[in-house]
C-alpha atoms as one frame of an Amber mdcrd trajectory, in Angstrom:
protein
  58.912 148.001  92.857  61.752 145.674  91.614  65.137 147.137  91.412  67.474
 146.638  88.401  71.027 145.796  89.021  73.860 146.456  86.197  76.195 144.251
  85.564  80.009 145.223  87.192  81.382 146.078  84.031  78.683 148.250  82.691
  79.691 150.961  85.287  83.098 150.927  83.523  81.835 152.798  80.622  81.152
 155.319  82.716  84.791 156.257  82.961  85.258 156.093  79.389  82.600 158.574
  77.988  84.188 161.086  75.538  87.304 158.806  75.195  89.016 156.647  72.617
  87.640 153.118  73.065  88.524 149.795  71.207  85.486 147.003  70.805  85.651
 143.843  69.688  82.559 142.404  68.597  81.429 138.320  68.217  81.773 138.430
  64.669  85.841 139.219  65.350  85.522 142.739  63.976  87.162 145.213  65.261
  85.981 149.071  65.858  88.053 152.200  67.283  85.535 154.977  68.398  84.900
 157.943  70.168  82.010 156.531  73.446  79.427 158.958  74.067  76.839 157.118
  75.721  75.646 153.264  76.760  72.514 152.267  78.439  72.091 149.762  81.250
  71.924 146.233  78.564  75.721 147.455  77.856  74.308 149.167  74.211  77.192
 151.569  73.287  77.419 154.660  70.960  80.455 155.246  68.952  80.971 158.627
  67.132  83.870 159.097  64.690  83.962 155.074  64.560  86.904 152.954  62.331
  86.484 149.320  61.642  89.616 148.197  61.411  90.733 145.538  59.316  93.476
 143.638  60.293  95.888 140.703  58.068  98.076 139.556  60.790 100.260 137.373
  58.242 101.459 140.270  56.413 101.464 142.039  59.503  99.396 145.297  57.271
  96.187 147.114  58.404  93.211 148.875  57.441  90.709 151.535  58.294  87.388
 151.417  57.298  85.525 155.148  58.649  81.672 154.130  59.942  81.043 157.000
  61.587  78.348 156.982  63.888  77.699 153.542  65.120  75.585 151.300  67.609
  76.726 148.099  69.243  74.596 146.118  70.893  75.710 144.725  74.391  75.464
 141.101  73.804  77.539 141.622  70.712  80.773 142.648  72.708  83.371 140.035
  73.130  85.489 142.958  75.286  86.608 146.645  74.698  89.253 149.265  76.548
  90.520 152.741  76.802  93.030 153.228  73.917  96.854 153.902  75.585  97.807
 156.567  72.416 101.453 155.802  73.600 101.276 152.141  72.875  98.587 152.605
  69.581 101.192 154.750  67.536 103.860 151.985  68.352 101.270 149.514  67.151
  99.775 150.761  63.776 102.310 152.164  61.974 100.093 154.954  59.110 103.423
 155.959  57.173 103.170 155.796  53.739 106.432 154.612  52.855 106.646 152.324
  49.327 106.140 148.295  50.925 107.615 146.182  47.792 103.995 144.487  46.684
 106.745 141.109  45.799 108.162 140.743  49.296 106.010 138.016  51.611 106.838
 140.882  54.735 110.052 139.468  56.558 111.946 142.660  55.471 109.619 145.063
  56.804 109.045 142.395  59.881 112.435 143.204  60.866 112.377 146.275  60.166
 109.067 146.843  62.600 111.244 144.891  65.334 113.278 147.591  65.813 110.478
 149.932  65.679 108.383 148.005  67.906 106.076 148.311  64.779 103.708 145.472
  64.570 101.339 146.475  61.800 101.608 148.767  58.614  98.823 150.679  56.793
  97.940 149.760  53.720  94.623 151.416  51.787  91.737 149.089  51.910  91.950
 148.593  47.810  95.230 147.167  48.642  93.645 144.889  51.775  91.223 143.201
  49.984  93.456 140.902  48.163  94.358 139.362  51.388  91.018 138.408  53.068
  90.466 135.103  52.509  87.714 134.826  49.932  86.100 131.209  51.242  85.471
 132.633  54.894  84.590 136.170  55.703  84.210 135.271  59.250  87.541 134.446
  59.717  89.227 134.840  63.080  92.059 137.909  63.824  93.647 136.459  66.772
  93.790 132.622  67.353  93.327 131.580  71.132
């Protein structure tokens, strides 16, 4: 009988179960979940799953809830633990009035002192941003 060898970073997961986890996908979407299982081709489980949306230009954010969701292996590009420390200073969810007129470099200075780097807005208010032409577009450039 032939024996089946995992990959290295499949046992990683294992470490992870019950946690926060962030994915990133090959279509550059990006999903914050809850892991409760994987299989050995790197298939993942996510309960109380967000996509989240992110406009790096206007330095804003959105959630999307999924809920329960299934990622195939070959569709991660990477993923990690969550450090909650390091997430709150990152995605700021305060609901404070962002002037609609300003192109961000107010609140960009703001966030500097805050360590802030992106600001929730609802997913209504998102939309207008996306690029209409390409909905594949990239989130971070290499």
């Amino acid at each position: 009988m032939e024996q089946i060898f995992n990959p290295l970073w499949l046992s990683s997961f294992e470490e992870d179960i019950d946690t926060y986890i962030f994915i990133s996908s090959r279509d550059n979407k990006l999903y914050l979940g809850i892991l409760r299982t994987y299989d050995q081709h790197g298939n993942i489980f996510l309960t109380h799953c967000v996509e989240k949306i992110i406009i790096p230009e206007q330095n804003y954010f959105s959630d999307v809830y999924v809920g329960n969701l299934i990622i195939r292996g070959d569709n991660i590009a990477y993923f990690g633990s969550i450090d909650e420390s390091k997430y709150e200073k990152m995605f700021n969810y305060s609901q404070k009035d962002i002037n609609e007129n300003s192109q961000g470099d107010n609140l960009y200075e703001e966030n500097k002192k805050e360590d802030i780097i992106l600001n929730y807005k609802p997913i209504n208010q998102i939309l207008k941003y996306i690029d209409k032409t390409n909905n594949d577009s990239t989130i971070f450039e290499n």
